[in-house]
C-alpha positions as CSV (number, residue, x, y, z in Angstrom):
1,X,1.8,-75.5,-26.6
2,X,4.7,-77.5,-27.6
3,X,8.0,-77.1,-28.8
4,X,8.6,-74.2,-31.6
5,X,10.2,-75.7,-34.4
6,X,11.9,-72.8,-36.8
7,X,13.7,-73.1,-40.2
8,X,15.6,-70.8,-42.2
9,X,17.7,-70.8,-45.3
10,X,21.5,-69.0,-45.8
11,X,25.0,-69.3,-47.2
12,X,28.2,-68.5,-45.4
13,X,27.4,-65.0,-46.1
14,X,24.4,-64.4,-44.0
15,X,25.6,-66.3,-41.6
16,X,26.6,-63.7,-38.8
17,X,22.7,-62.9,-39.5
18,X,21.8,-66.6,-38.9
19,X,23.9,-67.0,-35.7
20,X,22.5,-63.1,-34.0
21,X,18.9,-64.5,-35.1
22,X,19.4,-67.5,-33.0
23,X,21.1,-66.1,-29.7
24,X,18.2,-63.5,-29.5
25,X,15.8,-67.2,-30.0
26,X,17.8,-68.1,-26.9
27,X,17.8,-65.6,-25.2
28,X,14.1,-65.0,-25.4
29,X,12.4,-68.1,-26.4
30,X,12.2,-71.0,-23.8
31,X,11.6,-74.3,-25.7
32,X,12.5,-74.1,-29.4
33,X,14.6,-75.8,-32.0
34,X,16.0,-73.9,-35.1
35,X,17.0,-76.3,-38.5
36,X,19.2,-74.8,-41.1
37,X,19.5,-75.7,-44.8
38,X,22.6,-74.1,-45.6
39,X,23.2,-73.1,-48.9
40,X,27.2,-73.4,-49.7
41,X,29.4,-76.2,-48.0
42,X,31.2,-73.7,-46.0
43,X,28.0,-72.7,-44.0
44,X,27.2,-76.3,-43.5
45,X,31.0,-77.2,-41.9
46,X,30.8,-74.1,-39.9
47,X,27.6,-75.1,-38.7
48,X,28.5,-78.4,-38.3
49,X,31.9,-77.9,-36.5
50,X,29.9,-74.8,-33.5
51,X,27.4,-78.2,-33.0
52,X,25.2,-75.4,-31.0
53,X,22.6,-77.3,-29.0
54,X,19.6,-75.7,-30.2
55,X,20.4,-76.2,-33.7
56,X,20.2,-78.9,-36.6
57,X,22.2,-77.7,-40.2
58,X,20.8,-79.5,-43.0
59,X,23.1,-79.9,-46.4
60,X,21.1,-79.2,-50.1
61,X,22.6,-82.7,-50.8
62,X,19.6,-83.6,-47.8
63,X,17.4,-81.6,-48.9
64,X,17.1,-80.9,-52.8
65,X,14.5,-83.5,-54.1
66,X,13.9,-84.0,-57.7
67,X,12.0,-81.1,-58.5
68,X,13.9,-78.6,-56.9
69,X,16.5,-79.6,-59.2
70,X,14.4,-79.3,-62.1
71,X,13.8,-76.0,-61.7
72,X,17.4,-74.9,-60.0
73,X,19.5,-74.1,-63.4
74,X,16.7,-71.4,-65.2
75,X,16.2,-69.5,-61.7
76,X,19.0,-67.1,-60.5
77,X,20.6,-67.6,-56.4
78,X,18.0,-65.2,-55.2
79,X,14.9,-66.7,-57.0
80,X,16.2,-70.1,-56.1
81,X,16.1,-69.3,-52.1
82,X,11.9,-67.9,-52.5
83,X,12.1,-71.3,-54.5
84,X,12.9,-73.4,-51.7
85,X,11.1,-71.4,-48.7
86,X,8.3,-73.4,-49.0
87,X,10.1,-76.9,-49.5
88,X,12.0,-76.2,-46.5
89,X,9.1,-75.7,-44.5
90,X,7.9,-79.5,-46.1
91,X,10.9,-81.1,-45.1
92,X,10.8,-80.1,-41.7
93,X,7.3,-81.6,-41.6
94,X,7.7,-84.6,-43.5
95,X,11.4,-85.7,-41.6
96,X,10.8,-84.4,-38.6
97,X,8.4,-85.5,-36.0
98,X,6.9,-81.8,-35.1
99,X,3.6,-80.6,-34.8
100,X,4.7,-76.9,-36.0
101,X,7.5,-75.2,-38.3
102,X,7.9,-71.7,-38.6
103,X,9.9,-70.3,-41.6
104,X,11.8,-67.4,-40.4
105,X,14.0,-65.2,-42.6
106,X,17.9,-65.3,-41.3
107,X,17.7,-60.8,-40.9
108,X,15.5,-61.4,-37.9
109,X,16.3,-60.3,-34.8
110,X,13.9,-61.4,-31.8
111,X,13.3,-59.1,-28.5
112,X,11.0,-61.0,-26.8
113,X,9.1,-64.7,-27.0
114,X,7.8,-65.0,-30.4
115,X,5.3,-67.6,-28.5
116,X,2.7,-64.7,-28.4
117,X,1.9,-64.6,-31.6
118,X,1.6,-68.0,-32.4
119,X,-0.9,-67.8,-29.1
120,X,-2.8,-65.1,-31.3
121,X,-3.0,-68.0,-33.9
122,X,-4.1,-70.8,-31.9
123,X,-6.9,-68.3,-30.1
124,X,-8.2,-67.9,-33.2
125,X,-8.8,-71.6,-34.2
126,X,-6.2,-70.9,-38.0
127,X,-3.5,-73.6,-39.0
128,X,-1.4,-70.8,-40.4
129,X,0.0,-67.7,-40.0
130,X,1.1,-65.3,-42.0
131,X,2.2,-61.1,-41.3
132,X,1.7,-58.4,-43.3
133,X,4.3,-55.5,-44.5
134,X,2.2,-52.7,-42.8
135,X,3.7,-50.4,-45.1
136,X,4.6,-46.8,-44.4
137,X,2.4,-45.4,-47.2
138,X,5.1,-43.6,-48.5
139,X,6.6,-47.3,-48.9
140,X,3.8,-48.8,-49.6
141,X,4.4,-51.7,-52.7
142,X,1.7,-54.1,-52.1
143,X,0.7,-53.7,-55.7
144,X,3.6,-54.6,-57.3
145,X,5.4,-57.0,-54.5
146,X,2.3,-58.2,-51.9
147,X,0.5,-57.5,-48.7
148,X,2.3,-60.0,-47.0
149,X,6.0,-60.7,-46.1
150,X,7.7,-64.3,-46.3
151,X,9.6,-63.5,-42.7
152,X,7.6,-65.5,-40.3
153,X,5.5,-68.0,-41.4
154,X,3.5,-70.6,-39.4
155,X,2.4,-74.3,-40.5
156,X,0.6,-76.3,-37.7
157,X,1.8,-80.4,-39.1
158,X,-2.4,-81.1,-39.3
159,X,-4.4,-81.6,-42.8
160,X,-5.2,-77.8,-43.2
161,X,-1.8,-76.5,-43.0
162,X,-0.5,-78.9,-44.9
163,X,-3.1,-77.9,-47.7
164,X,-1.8,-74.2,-48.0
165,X,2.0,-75.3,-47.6
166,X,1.4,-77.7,-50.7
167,X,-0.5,-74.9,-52.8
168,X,2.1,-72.8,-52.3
169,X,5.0,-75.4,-52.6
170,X,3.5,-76.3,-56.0
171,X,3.1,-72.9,-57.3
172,X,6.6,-71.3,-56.2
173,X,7.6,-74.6,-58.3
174,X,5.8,-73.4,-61.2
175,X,6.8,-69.5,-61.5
176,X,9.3,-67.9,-58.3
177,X,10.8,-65.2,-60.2
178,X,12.8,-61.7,-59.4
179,X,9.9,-59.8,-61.2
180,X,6.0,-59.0,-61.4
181,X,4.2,-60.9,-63.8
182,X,0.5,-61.8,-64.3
183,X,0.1,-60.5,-60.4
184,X,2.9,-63.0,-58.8
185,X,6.0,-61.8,-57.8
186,X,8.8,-63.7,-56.2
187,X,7.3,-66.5,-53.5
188,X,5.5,-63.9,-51.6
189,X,2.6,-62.3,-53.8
190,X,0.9,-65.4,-53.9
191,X,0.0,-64.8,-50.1
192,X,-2.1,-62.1,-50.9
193,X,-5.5,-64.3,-51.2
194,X,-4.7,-66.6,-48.3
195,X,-7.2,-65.0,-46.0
196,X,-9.8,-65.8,-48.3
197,X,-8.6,-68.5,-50.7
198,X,-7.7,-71.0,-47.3
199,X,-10.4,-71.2,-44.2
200,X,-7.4,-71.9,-42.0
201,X,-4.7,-68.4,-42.7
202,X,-4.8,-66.2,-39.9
203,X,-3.2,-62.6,-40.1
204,X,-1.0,-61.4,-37.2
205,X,-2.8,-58.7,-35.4
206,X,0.3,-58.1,-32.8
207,X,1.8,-55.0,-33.8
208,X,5.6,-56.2,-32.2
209,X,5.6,-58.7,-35.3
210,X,7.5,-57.6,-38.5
211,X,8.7,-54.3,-37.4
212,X,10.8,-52.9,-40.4
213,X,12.7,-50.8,-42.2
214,X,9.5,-50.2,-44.3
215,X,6.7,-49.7,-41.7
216,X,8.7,-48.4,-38.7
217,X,8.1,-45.1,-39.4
218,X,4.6,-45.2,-38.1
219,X,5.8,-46.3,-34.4
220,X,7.2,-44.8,-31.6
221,X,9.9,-46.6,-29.5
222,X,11.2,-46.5,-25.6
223,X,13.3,-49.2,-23.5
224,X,11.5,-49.8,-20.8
225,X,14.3,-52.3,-18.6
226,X,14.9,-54.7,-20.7
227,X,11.7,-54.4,-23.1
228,X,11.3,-52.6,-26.2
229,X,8.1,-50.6,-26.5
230,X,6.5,-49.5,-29.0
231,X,3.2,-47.3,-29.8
232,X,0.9,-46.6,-32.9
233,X,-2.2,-44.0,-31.7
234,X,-3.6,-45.4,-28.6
235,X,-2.0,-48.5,-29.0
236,X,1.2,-49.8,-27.2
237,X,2.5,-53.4,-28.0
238,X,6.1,-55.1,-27.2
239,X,8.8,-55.1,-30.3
240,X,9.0,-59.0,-31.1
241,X,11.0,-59.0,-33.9
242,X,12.5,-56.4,-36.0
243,X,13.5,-57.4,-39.9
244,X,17.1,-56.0,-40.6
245,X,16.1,-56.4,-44.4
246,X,19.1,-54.6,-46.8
247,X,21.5,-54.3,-44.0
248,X,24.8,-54.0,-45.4
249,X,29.2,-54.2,-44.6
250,X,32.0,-53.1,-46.0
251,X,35.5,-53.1,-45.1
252,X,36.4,-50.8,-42.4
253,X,33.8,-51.8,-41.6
254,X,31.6,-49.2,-42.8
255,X,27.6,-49.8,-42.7
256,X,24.5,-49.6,-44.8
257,X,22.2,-50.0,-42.0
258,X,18.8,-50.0,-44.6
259,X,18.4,-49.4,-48.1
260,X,18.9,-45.5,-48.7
261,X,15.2,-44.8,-48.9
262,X,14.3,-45.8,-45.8
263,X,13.7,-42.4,-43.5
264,X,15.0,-44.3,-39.7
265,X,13.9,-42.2,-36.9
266,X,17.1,-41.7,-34.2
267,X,14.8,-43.5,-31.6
268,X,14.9,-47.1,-34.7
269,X,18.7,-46.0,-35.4
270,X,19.4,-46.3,-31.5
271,X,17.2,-48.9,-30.1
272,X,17.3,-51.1,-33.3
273,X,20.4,-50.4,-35.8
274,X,22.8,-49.5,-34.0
275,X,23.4,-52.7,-31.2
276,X,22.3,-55.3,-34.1
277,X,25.3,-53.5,-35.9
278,X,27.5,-53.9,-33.4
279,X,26.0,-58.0,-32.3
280,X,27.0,-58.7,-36.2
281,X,30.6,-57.2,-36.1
282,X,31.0,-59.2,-32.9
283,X,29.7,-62.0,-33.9
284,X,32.1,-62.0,-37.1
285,X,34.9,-61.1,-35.0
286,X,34.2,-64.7,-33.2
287,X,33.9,-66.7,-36.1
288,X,37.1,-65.3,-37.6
289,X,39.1,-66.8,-35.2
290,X,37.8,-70.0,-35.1
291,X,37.5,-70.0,-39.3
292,X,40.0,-67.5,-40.3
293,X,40.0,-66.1,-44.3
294,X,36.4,-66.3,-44.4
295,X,33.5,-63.8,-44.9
296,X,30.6,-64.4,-43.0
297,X,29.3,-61.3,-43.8
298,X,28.9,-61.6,-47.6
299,X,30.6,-58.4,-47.2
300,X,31.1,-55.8,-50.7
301,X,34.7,-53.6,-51.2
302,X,35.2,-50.1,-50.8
303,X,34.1,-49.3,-53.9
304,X,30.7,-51.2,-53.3
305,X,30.5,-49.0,-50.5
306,X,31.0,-46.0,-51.8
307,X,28.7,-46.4,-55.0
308,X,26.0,-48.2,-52.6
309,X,25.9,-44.6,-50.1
310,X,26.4,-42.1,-53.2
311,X,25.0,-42.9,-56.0
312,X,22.4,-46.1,-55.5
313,X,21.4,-44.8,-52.1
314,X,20.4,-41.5,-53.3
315,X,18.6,-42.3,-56.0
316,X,16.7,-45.1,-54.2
317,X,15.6,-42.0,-51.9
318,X,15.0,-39.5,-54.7
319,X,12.9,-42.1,-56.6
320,X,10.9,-43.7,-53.4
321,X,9.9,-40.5,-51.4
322,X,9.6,-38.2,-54.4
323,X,9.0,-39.5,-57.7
324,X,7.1,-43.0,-56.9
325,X,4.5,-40.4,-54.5
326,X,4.0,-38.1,-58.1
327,X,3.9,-41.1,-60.5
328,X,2.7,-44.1,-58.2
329,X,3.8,-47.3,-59.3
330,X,1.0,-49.7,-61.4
331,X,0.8,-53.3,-62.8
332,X,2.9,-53.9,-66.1
């Protein structure tokens, strides 16, 4: 197969999550390149200026086109990013000679080569690939937010992967909003009727891909050397990737690991949390000295902190594992 070609979107403040996600790429994947649209001018000059060898930073004044733009001022910094998953994906495609992109969310962390499950893919004949949330059913809002995750999506560069990507590219143009509306939500609900809308969508069967704050629940976990492994039932599988979605810092620095309502085993907390934690703060610690008085961290105050682990967090748990399981959650 040849070289993996990822892209990813951030500004300065993810970018601690940027730089972890691409020294586990390097430590565990052996031919790929990583392109990064950063979203403020201070990502791209930090970027720029770490020239890492493995990595191409692309400015918005590249990659905005006409209608991106368009639709930039009525969609807030959030809905703008789903916006432009898609088109960054298309860039890569159309500027780039590759025969693959992969969008990757910037709160991935890899443990091993993410090449097996783009083998799955290409054993099964698909131009794209797409993963599912494999919600904890306690968690489970597929109704309202969509089977499938934007975190690790797949376009083979051929005539049926460019099909889906220009679909999508032309609906997330349309309507990408922070809300559930007519049955879309964000970028990511309109996945839901890939497998049947599009011949060529295949979904990842590889139970090491998209491990989360939101599904981890149903796994066991055990380091075995150097390998995370992890097992559902009968079935044991190698941890891929694990999506650090909601992780949060604060001065101190104190840490929201996950959003409140997440239950994290001790065996997640350990094997998962608890080094990313400490590869972040390290990882902000180097880019302080080279670019001192700035926060790569997007981090909140004190106050953010304690509101966020007090007030927000227990609600978020009361309403999630008690009050959404007596009242489920349906379709406005």
């Amino acid at each position: 197969m040849s070289r993996l070609n990822f892209c990813t979107l951030f500004d300065s403040n993810y970018l601690s999550r940027g730089l972890v996600m691409y020294d586990s790429l390097v430590e565990h994947c052996s031919d790929f390149h990583l392109y990064v649209f950063a979203f403020n001018d201070a990502a791209y000059v930090t970027l720029s200026r770490l020239n890492l060898p493995h990595l191409s930073v692309i400015s918005l004044l590249e990659f905005e086109d006409p209608d991106l733009l368009a639709v930039k001022e009525g969609r807030s910094r959030a809905e703008y990013c789903w916006t432009c998953t898609s088109s960054t994906i298309h860039y890569i495609l159309d500027h780039y000679e590759v025969e693959n992109c992969t969008y990757l969310d910037a709160d991935l962390r890899f443990y091993s080569d993410p090449k097996v499950l783009i083998d799955e893919m290409e054993a099964s004949k698909k131009s794209v690939l797409i993963t599912s949330h494999r919600y904890t059913r306690r968690y489970d809002q597929s109704l309202l937010r969509g089977k499938y995750c934007v975190q690790f999506m797949y376009f083979k560069n051929n005539d049926k992967g460019r099909e889906v990507l220009d679909w999508w590219r032309a609906r997330c143009l349309e309507w990408c909003y922070n809300r559930v509306e007519d049955g879309k939500f964000g970028d990511q609900k309109y996945l839901d009727d890939w497998c049947t809308r599009f011949s060529s969508v295949h979904e990842l069967e590889h139970l090491g891909g998209g491990l989360a704050p939101w599904n981890c629940q149903q796994y066991r976990f055990q380091k075995k050397g150097d390998t995370l492994v992890g097992s559902a039932a009968n079935e044991k599988f190698e941890a891929v990737f694990f999506h650090f979605h909601g992780i949060k810092i604060y001065p101190g620095p104190s840490v929201i690991v996950a959003p409140r309502s997440y239950m994290l085993s001790k065996e997640v907390r350990e094997n998962f949390y608890k080094p990313y934690v400490v590869e972040l703060l390290k990882k902000g610690e180097e880019l302080a000295l080279a670019f001192p008085e700035r926060d790569f961290h997007g981090m909140g105050s004190g106050s953010d902190y304690a509101k966020e682990k007090y007030l927000i967090g227990h609600y978020s748990w009361l309403k999630r594992n008690i009050i959404q399981r007596i009242f489920p959650p349906k379709l406005p």
